[in-house]
C-alpha positions, 0 to 999 in steps of 0.5 A, spaced: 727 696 678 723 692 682 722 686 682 714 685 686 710 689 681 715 686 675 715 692 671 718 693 665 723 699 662 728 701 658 735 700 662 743 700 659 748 696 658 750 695 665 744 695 668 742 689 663 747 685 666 745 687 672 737 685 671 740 679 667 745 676 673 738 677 679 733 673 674 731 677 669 727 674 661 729 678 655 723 679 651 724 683 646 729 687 642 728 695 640 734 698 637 740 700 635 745 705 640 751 707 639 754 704 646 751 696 645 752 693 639 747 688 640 742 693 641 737 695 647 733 690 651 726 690 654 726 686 659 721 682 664 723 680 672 722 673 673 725 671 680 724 664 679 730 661 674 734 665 669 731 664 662 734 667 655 728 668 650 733 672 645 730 673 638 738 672 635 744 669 639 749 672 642 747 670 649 754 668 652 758 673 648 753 679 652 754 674 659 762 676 659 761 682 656 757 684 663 762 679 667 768 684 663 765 691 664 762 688 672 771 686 673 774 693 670 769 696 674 771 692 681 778 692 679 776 700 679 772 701 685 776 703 691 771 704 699 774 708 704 772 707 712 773 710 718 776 708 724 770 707 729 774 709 735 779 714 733 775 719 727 782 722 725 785 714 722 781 712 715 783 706 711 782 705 703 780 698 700 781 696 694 775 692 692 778 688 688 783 685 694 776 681 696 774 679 690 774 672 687 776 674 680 782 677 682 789 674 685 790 679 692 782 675 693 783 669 692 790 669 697 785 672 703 780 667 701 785 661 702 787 664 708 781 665 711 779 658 709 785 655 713 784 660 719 778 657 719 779 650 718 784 650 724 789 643 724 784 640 721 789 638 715 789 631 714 785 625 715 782 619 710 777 620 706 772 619 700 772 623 694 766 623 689 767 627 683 759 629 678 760 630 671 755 632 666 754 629 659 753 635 654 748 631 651 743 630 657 743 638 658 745 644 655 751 649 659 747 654 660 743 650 664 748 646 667 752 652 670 745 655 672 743 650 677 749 646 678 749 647 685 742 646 687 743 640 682 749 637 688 744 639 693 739 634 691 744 628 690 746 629 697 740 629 699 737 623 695 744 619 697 743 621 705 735 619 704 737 612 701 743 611 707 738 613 712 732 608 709 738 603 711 739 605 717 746 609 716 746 617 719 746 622 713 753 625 711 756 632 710 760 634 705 765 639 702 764 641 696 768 644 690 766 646 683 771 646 677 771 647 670 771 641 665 777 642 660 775 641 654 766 642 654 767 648 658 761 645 664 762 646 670 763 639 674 763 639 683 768 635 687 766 632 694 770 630 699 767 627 705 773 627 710 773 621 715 768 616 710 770 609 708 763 608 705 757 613 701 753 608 698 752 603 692 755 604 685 748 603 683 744 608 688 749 614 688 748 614 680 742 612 679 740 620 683 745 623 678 741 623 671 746 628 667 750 623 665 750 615 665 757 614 668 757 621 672 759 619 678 765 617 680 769 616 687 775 613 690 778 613 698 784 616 700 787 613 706 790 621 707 788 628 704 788 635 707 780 638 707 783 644 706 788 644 702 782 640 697 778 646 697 784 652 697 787 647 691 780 649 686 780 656 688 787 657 685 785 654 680 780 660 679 786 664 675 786 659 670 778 660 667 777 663 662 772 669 661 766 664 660 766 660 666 768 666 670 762 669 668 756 664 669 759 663 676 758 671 676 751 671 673 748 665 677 751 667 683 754 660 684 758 659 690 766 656 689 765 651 694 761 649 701 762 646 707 759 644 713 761 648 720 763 640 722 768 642 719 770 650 721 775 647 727 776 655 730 770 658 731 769 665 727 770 671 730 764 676 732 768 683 733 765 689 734 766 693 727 772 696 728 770 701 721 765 705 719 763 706 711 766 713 709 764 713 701 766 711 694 770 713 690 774 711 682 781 709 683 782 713 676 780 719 679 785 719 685 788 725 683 783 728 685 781 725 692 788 723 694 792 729 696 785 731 700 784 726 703 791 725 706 791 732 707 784 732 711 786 726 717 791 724 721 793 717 719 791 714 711 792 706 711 793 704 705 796 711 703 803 708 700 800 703 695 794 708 693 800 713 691 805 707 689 800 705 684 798 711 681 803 716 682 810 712 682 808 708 678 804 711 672 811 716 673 807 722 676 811 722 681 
């Protein structure tokens, strides 16, 4: 579908998702088939914000219905890569094990945040919470913009601080779920701050909740356990707010490169993308595989899951 001549089709259920989570209208509804209870969609680009014109409701069902099918999928997936150097030695990766959605992600995410953050493990700090009141805005909208909603308070903030002649100050930013109300609500942490502004000032740019913002200083936290700390957190969301993360693209969390203490590494690729394939097709791809290249990584868990432990083996 492309987006530039914004033109409309008939598409299926997983490109629906798909077309939904890129900034896609529903329009209109056209007519039973058998694999969408829901019926066919038609459906118009706009690049601009999500919106879901929907004749009948039904849209947060359909949004973890698609999250659903889009994690099965992944979990799934498996890539296969090549050596660069060496053609004989091939790789196989499961997709899922860098996805944020699946436990094995999250590991090598917190890992790769800790790496990154090098002995940058404790220091004093404030901590400003935002909330949203249900009242002032819808979830759907909430979990749409929550992001570029932080973003304009910090700025706001940094622009009164800099009218009073105080530099502008960076940030790291978490997003979590709200017990309770199912929103989304974000954390900040501004390590080695004291003071951000006035009680006034830093609620008056907060409009999505009378008392939404709230703060305290802490004279020792570790910046990156705060942020590994919400993303475990992730395993206990439900499927609704794992979808709107999903389909607005909204990311975990942000941080400044202030904060990166070891600088990231620029390699040379060391693998080359090889093909695709379906984890339930192994049967078929594995045993040539191993038999076509000298060295397969990751050869033992493919067939200790497959074969050994659907007892094929």
């Amino acid at each position: 579908m492309s987006r530039k001549n914004k033109s409309v089709e008939y598409v299926e259920s997983a490109l629906i998702a798909e077309a939904l989570r890129l900034g896609c209208k529903i329009i209109s509804r056209q007519f039973k088939i058998p694999s969408i209870s829901t019926g066919l969609d038609l459906l118009s680009v706009n690049v601009g914000k999500a919106n879901f014109a929907v004749l009948e409701g039904g849209v947060s069902e359909r949004k973890v219905s698609a999250f659903r099918e889009y994690r099965d999928y992944l979990a799934d997936k498996v890539v296969i890569v090549q050596n660069s150097d060496d053609k004989s030695v091939v790789k196989v990766i499961r997709q899922a094990d860098s996805s944020r959605y699946f436990p094995e992600g999250r590991r090598r995410i917190k890992a790769r945040i800790f790496k990154r953050m090098g002995g940058f493990y404790s220091c004093n700090g404030l901590m400003v919470t935002l909330t949203f009141d249900p009242k002032l805005i819808s979830k759907a909208d909430a979990w749409h913009d929550v992001g570029s909603l932080g973003r304009r308070w910090l700025d706001n903030v940094n622009r009164w601080r800099i009218r009073n002649g105080m530099p502008r100050v960076r940030g790291i930013k978490v997003l979590e779920v709200q017990p309770g109300t199912g929103y989304p609500h974000l954390h900040y942490a501004f390590p080695r701050l004291r003071w951000l502004a006035p009680r006034d000032v830093l609620r008056r740019y907060w409009h999505y909740a009378a008392e939404g913002v709230d703060w305290r200083y802490r004279d020792s936290f570790s910046p990156a356990g705060y942020v590994c700390k919400y993303v475990s957190k992730l395993e206990s969301w439900n499927d609704e707010a794992l979808a709107e993360i999903w389909m607005n693209r909204t990311r975990l969390y942000s941080m400044s490169r202030d904060y990166y203490l070891v600088a990231e590494e620029k390699r040379v690729p060391e693998w080359c993308y090889l093909k695709s394939t379906r984890l339930g097709l192994a049967a078929m791809w594995f045993p040539p595989l191993v038999g076509e290249y000298d060295t397969v990584l990751g050869a033992n868990d493919i067939a200790m899951e497959v074969y050994i432990g659907s007892g094929k083996g």
